[in-house]
N, C-alpha and C positions, 0 to 999 in steps of 0.2 A: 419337284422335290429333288433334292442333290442324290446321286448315289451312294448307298453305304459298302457297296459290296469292294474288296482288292482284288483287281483285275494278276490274272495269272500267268497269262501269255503276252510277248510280242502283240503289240496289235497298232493297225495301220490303216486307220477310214476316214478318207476327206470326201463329202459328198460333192456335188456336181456345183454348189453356193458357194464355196470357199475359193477363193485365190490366195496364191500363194507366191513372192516373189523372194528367191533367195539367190545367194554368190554360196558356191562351195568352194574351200582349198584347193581341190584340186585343178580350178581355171583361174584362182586368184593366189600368186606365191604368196601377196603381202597378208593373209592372214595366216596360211602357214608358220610364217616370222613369228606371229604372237601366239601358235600354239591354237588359232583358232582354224574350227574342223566346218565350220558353216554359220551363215546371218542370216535373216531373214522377217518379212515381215506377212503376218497372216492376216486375213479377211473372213471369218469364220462363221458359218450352218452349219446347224445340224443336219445328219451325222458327222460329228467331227471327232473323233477321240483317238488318242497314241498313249500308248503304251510303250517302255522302256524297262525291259528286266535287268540291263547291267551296262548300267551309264557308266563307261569307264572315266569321264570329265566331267565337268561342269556345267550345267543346262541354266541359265540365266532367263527369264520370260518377263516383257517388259508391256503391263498392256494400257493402250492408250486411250479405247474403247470397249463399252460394251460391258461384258462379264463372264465369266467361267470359271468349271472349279479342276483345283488340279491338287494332288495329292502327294502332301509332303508330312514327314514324322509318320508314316503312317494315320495318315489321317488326311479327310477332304478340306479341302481349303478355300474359300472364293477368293478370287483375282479378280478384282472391277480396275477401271479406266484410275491412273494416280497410284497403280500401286504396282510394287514388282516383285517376283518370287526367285528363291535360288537354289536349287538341288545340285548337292555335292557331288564328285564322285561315288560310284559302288552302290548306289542312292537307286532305290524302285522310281521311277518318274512316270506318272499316267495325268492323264488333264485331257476335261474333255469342252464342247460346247453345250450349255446348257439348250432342247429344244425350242423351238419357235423365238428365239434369239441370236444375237450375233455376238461376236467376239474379236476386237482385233488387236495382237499386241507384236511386238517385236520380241524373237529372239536372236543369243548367241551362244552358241554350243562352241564351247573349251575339248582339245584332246587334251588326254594327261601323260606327258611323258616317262615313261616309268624311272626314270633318275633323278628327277624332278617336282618337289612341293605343290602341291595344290595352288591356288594363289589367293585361292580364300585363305580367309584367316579363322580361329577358335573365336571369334567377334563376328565375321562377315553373319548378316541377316538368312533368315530363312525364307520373310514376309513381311516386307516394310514399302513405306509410303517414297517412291518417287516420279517427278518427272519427265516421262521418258518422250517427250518431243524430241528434244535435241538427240536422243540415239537413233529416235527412229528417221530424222532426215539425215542423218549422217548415214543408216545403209540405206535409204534409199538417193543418195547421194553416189556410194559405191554400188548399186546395181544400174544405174545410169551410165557410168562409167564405162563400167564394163559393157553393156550393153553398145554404148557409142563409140567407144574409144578414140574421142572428138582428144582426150587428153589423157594418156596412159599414165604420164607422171604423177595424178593428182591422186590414183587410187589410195596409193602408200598414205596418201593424207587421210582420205576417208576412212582407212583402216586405222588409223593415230588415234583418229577424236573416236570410233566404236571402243576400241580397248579403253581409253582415259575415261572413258565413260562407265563402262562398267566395274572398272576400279573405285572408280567415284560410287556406285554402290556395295559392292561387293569390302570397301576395305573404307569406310566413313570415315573423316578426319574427326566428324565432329560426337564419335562414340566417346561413351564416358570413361577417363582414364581408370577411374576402377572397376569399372568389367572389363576394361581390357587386361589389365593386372590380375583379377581375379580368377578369368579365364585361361589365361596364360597359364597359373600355378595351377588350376585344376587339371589342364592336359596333358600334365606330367607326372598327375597323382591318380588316373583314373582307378586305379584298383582300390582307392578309399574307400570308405565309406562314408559319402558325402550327402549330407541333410542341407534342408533348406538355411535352418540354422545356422546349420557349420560357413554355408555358404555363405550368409549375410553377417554373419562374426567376422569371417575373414576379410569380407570387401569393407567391413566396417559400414554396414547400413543397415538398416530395418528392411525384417526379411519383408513388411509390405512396398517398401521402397526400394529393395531391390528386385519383386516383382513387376513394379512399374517400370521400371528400366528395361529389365530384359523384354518384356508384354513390346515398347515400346521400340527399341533400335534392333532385337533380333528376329520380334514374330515368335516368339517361345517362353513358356516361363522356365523359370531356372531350372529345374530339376528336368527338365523336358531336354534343354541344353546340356547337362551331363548327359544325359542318354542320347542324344544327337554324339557327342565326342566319345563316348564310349565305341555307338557302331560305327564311326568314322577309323578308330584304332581296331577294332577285333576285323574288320573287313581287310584293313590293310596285312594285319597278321594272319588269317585264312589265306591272303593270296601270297602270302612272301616267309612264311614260315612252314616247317610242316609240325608245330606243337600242337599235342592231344585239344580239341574242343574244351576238356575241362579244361586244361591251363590256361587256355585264350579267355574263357568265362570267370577266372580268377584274374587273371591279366587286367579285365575291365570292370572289375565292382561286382561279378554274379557269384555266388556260393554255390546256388543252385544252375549246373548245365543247362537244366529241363526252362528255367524262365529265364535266361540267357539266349537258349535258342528261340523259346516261341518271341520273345524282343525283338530279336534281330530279322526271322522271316517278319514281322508287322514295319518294321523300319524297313528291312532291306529288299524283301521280296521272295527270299530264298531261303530254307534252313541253311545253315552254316557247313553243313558238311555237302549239299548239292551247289552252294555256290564256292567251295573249294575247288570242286573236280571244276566249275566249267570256268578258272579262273585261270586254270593249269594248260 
């Protein structure tokens, strides 16, 4: 049975079954260059479970085998072999291995510069169907590398096709131009008051066809999606503003502070006034 419970703390347990082979930044400049903080590709038993209270980037998990679940919107999610998952910035991130099974996927962990745009987009997925062969011989392409250093010039390559790659999920060519449209105007309105209706009038669809849409190219249904860009905006404004909690909770569609905050700890992991102080 999957877990229901939201894990509280930091937490870090790879048992004695899992390998793990990663490149950090700091022995590789070339992912540096792209802002990326570590690669890697995992081989997973149980006990395996990580916890992350305040992802300040991007955690991208690519898995190519197996199954586990990891917990995104507030909520547990399975990840099987063909599918990939994507937690934002400021984002609670915990995923674990389910027992007496294994689990292998490739990740890449984004830093977020603070001057600097996300590189997801109000589009990019939460939980969608890809591929992910070709990323994962490409870092096991660059931990070869590094490991040999038979050809130091080639790394910068193997770090090209990681990033093209997860651009290629994270920012789909082939999303539908009216979610992206529709998305776009809603993250510049989040203090509306936005209904499914409102939304599927505005993309010009039926609100059951623009459920399929979203269900299908972000991993979320639409109104799941405003509440995704709401806490993506109130998080950014807890760590770059000092306006009162109520304003932040009007700022992003809450009337009421009290289900504004308890939102944001299920989304974020943190009430909104404890992840102010430890943003500071």
């Amino acid at each position: 049975m999957p877990r229901t419970h939201l894990p509280i703390s930091e937490t870090h347990i790879v048992g004695q079954e899992t390998h793990e082979w990663k490149v950090r930044a700091e022995e590789c400049p070339a992912l540096a260059l792209h802002h990326i903080a570590h690669v890697g590709i995992a081989d997973t038993a149980a006990p395996y479970e990580i916890v992350r209270m305040n992802l300040s980037g991007s955690y991208l998990l690519f898995c190519s085998s197996g199954e586990g679940r990891i917990l995104l919107d507030g909520r547990w999610q399975l990840c099987k072999a063909g599918w990939a998952c994507l937690a934002p910035p400021h984002a609670l991130l915990a995923f674990h291995t389910e027992p007496n099974s294994r689990w292998e996927f490739t990740w890449v962990r984004y830093q977020q510069p603070p001057d600097q745009k996300p590189f997801m987009s109000s589009s990019s997925p939460a939980v969608a169907r890809f591929d992910s062969l070709p990323l994962r011989a490409a870092v096991q392409g660059l931990f070869f590398e590094m490991q040999s250093q038979l050809a130091p010039a080639t790394i910068s390559h193997w770090v090209e096709l990681i990033h093209t790659y997860v651009l290629r999920f994270a920012r789909p060519w082939q999303t539908d131009d009216r979610l992206s449209t529709l998305w776009e105007f809603v993250a510049t309105r989040l203090g509306e008051p936005w209904s499914l209706d409102r939304l599927a009038q505005h993309s010009h669809l039926s609100t059951e066809h623009l459920r399929r849409l979203c269900r299908r190219e972000l991993g979320r249904s639409p109104m799941h999606h405003v509440i995704f860009l709401r806490m993506q905006l109130a998080a950014k404004l807890l760590a770059t503003t000092s306006d009162k909690i109520e304003t932040i909770a009007d700022a992003v569609g809450y009337e009421n502070p009290f289900v504004f905050s308890t939102t944001f700890k299920k989304w974020v992991g943190w009430r909104p006034s404890d992840y102010r102080i430890n943003q500071r």
